[in-house]
C-alpha positions as CSV (number, residue, x, y, z in Angstrom):
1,X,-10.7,-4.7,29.1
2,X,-8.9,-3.5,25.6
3,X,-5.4,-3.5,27.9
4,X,-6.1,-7.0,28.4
5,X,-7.2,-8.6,24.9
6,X,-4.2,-6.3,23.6
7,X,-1.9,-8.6,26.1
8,X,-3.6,-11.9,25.9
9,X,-3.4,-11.5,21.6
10,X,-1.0,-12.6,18.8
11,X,-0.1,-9.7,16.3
12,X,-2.5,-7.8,14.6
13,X,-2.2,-6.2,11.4
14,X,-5.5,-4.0,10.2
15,X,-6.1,-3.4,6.7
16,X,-8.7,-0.6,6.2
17,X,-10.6,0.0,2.7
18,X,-10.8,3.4,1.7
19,X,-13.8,3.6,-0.6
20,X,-16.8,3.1,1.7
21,X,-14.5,2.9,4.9
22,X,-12.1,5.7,5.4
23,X,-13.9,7.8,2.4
24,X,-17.2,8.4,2.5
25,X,-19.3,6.7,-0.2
26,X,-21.0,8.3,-2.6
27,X,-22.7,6.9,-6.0
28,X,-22.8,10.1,-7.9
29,X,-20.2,10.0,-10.6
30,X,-18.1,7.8,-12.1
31,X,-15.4,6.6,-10.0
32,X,-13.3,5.8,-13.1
33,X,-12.9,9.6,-13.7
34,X,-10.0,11.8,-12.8
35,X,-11.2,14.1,-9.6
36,X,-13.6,11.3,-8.1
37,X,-11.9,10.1,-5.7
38,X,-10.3,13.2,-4.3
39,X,-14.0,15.0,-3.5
40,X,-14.8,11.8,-1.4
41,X,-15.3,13.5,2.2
42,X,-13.4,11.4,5.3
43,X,-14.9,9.7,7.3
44,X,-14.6,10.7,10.8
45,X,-15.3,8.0,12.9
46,X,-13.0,5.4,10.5
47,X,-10.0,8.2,10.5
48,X,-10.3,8.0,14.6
49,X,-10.3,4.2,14.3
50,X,-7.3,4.2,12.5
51,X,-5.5,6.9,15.0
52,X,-6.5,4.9,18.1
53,X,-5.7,1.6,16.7
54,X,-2.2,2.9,15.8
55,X,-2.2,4.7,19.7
56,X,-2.8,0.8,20.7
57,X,0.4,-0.1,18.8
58,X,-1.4,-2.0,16.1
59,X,0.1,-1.6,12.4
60,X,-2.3,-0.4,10.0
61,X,-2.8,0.3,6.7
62,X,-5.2,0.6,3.7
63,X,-6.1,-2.1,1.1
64,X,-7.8,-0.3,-1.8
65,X,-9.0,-1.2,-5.2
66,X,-7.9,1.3,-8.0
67,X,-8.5,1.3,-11.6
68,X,-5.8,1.0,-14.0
69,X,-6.0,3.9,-15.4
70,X,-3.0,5.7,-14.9
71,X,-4.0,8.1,-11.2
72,X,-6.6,6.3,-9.4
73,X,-3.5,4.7,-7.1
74,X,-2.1,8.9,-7.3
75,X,-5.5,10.5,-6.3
76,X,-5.6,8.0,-3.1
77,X,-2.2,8.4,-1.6
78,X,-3.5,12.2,-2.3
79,X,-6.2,11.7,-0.6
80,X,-4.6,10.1,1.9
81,X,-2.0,12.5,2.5
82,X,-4.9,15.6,2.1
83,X,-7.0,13.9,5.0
84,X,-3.9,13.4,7.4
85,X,-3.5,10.0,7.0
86,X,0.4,9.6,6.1
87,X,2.0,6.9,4.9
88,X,4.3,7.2,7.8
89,X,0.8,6.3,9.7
90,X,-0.5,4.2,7.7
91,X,1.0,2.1,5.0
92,X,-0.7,1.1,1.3
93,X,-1.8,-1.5,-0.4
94,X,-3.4,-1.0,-3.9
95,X,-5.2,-3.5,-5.8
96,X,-6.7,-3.6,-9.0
97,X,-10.4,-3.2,-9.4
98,X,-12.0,-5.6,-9.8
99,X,-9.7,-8.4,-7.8
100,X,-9.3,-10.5,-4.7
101,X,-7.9,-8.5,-2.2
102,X,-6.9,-11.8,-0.2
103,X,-3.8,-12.1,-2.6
104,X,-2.4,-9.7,-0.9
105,X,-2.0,-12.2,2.4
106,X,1.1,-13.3,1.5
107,X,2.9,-9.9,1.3
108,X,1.7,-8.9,4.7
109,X,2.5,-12.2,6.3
110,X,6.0,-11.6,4.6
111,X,6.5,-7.9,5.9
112,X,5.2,-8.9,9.4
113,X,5.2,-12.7,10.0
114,X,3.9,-15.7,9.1
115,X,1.9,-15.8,12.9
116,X,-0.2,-12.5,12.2
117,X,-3.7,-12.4,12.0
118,X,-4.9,-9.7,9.5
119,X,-8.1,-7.9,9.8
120,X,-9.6,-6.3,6.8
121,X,-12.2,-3.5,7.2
122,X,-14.2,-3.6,4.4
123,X,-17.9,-2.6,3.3
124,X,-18.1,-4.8,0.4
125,X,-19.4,-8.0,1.4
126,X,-17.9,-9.9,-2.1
127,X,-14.1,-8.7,-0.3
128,X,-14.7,-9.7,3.2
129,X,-16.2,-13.1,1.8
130,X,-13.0,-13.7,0.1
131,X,-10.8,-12.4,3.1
132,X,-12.3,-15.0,5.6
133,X,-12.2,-17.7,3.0
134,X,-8.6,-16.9,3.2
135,X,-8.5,-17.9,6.8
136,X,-8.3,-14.7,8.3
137,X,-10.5,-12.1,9.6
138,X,-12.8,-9.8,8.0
139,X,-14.9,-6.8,9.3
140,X,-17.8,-5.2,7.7
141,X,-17.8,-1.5,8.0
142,X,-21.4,-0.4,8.4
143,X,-21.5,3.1,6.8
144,X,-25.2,3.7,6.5
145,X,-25.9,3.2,3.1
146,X,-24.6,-0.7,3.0
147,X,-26.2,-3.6,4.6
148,X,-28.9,-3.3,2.2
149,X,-29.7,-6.5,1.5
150,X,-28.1,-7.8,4.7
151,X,-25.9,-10.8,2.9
152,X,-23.1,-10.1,5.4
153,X,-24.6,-9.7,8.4
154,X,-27.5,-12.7,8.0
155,X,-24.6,-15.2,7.4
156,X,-23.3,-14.5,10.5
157,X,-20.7,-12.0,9.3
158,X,-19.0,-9.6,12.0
159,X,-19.6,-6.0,11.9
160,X,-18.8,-2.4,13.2
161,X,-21.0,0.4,12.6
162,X,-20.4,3.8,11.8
163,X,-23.2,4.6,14.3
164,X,-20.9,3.0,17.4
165,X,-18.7,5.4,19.3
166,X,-14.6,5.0,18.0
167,X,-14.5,2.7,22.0
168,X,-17.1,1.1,21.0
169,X,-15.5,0.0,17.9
170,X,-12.1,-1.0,19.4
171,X,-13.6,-2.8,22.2
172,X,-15.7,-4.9,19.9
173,X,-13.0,-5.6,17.4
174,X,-10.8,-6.9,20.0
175,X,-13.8,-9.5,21.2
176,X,-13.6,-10.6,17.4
177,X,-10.2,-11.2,17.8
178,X,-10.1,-13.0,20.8
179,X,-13.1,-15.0,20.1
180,X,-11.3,-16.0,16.9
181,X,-8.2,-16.9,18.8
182,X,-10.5,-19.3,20.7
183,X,-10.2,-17.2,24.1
184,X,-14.0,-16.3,24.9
């Protein structure tokens, strides 16, 4: 069934968050701080996302908000590199905090064409409202400590959970994809 959406599809470009997505979150500390984000634990089940959607033959890559302070964007690519997640696998896209990550559309439409549908994995409803505004698709993460308030998900708001199995994951994503190409 994945074979097939894979074939029936127009490319695909992920764009993973980190904070909340790939790295665990955590609310103790100040993530303003030298050191925070480099004790963030990985999360498993995102990092196999990310392996088998690259095994696919999808490009991916992270879109992650950074403070301008001088090594926020330094401790990530660290991080990054620490959890096995290269930029040869997956290339990066830093924002500042604080700002739309949809701006970044254009850049990715230029580096892969103006025909690709990008998919931004995000926990932070604000983002993934912006990202669909945009026009294009956006994917809440459910890590178990978001989805508090449900704002996402009671708007009709696509998700994947942390508590699905990595097949699980794929298999739904590519149902979002096709169902937003207008094929289901």
């Amino acid at each position: 069934m994945v074979q097939e959406a894979i074939a029936n599809m127009q490319a695909v470009v992920f764009l993973m968050d980190m904070d909340g997505v790939l790295a665990r979150w955590c609310a103790d500390g100040d993530p303003s701080k030298r050191g925070f984000f480099l004790s963030r634990v990985c999360e498993p089940k995102a990092k196999q996302l990310v392996q088998r959607l690259k095994e696919l033959g999808y490009p991916v890559g992270t879109c992650s908000a950074v403070y301008q302070n001088g090594y926020a964007e330094h401790e990530k690519d660290t991080w990054l590199n620490i959890n096995e997640l290269s930029a040869d696998e997956l290339f990066r896209i830093f924002v500042p905090y604080g700002s739309d990550k949809s701006r970044v559309i254009k850049d990715v439409k230029a580096r892969f064409g103006e025909d690709v549908k990008i998919v931004l994995v995000d926990d932070f409803s604000n983002n993934l409202k912006q990202w669909k505004t945009a026009g294009q698709l956006a994917i809440k993460f459910l890590n178990g400590q978001n989805n508090t308030k449900g704002t996402w998900i009671n708007q009709g708001g696509a998700a994947i959970s942390v508590e699905m199995t990595v097949d699980e994951m794929i298999q739904h994503l590519m149902d979002l994809i096709d169902t937003q190409d207008g094929n289901a």
